[in-house]
C-alpha positions as CSV (number, residue, x, y, z in Angstrom):
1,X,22.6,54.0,6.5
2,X,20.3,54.4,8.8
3,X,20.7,58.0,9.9
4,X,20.0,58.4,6.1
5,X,16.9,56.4,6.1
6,X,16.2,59.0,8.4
7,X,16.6,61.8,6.9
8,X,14.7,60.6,4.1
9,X,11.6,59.8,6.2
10,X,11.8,63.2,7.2
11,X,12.4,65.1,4.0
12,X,9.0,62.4,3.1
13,X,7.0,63.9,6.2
14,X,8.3,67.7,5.4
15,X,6.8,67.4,1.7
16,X,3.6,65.9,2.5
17,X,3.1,68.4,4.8
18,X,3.5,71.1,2.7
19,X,2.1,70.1,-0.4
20,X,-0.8,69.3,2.1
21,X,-0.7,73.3,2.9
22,X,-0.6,74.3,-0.3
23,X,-3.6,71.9,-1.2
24,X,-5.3,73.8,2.0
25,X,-4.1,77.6,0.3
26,X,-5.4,76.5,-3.0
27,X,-8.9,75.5,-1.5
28,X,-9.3,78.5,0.6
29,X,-8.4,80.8,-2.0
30,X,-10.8,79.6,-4.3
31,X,-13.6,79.7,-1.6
32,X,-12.7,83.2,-1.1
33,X,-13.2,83.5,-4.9
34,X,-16.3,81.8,-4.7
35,X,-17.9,84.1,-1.8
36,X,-16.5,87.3,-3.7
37,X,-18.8,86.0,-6.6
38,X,-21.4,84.9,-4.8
39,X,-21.2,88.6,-2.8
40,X,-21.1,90.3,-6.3
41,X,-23.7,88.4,-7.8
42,X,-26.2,89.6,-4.5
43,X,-25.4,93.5,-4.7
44,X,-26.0,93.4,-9.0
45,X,-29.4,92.1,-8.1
46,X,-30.1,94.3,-5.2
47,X,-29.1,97.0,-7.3
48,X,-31.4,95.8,-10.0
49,X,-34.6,95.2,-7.8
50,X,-34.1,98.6,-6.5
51,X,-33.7,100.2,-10.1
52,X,-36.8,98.4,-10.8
53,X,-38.6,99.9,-7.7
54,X,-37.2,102.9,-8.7
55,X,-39.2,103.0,-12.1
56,X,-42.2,101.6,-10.8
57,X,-45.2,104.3,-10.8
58,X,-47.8,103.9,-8.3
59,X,-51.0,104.0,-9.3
60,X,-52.8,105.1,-6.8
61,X,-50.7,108.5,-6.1
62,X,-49.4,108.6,-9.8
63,X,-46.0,109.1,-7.9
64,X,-42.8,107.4,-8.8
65,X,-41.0,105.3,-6.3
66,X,-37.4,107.2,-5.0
67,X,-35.2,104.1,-4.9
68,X,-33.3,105.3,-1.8
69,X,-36.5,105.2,0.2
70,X,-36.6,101.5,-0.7
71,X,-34.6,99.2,1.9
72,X,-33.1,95.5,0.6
């Protein structure tokens, strides 16, 4: 009876712990996700500004702005 109580205690402690782990995988994964998003979000508007500068004429040269000369 007891030995079983036992058992049971442990097979209690065993779950929590890994359902605790899983919890932990879950939350890490989706702020992984998160940061990919976040990361994604930065290099479209990087991309963008530098498209931007890329169009831009200046007007005091009349010459267009090369976008690779332009550093984020």
């Amino acid at each position: 009876m007891i030995r079983e109580a036992r058992i049971d205690s442990a097979n209690r402690a065993i779950r929590a712990t890994t359902d605790s782990w899983r919890q932990q995988a879950r939350r890490m994964k989706a702020a992984e996700a998160e940061t990919d998003m976040v990361r994604e979000v930065k290099r479209k508007f990087s991309e963008s500004i530098l498209s931007a500068a890329g169009s831009v004429v200046r007007r005091d040269r009349g010459t267009r702005f090369d976008a690779a000369r332009v550093k984020s």
